[in-house]
N, C-alpha and C positions, 0 to 999 in steps of 0.2 A: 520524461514527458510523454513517452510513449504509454506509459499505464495512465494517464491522464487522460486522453484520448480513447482510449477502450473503456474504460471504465464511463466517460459521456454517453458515448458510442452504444455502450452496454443501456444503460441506464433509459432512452431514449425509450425502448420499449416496453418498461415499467409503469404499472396505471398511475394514472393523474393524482390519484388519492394521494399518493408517495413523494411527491413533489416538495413538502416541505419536511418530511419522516428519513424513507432510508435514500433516497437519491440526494437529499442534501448532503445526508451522511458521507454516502459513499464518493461523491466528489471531491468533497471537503478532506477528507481522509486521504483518497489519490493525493489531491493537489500535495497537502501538507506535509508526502515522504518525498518530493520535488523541494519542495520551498526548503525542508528543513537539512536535504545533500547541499541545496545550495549554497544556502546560509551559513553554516558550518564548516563548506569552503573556504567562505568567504575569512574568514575568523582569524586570528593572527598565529592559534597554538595548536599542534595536535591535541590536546587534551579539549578545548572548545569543539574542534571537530569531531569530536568522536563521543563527544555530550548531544551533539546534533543527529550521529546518526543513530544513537540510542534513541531519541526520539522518532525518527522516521520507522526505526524498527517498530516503534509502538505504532505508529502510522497503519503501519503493513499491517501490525494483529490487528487492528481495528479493523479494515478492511477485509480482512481475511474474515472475519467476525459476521462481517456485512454481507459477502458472497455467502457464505451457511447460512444465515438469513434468506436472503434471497431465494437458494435452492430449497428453503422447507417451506417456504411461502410459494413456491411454482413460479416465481417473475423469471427463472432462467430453469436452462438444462447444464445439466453437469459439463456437458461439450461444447457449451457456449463462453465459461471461462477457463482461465488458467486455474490452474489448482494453487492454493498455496503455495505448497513447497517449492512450485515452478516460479510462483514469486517472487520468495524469497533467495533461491538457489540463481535467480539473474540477477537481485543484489549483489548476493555475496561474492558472487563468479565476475563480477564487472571490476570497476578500479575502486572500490569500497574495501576489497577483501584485505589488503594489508594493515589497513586501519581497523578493520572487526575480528581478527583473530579470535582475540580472548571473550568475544561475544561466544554464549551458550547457545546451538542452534535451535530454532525450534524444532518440533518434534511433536506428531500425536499421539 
């Protein structure tokens, strides 16, 4: 919930133009690695879960996608977000990691 929040938060400062372009994107994208840990939770089998958090990983490249956007378009400074891999590495570091083992990490 917290990257949901930043990433509003973030977005806030973004021109008007972008309203329905990459700040839709980029919210929509937060929200969706939220909804889909949750949802996946929710689910009766590890295997359902862990279909869910491949999705949220797609979440995060999109995302991840979105902020390099952002930074070659000038809407942020490099120190204004997290970097990827700090992204991803509070995934995998949180209580996801026993269920994403066998996940390939990303990597640039």
């Amino acid at each position: 919930m917290e990257l949901v929040r930043q990433i509003y938060e973030l977005t806030k400062s973004y021109p008007q133009s972008e309203n329905y372009g990459l700040i839709n994107q980029m919210r929509r994208a937060a929200i969706s690695i939220s909804a889909n840990i949750s949802e996946g939770a929710a689910r009766n089998t590890k295997k359902e879960f862990i279909q869910f958090l491949h999705m949220a990983q797609g979440s995060l490249s999109e995302l991840d996608t979105h902020l390099e956007i952002s930074l070659a378009l000038g809407y942020v400074k490099e120190k204004m977000i997290k970097t990827p891999h700090t992204l991803r590495f509070t995934l995998y570091a949180s209580h996801l990691t026993p269920y994403t083992s066998h996940f390939t990490p990303y990597t640039k």
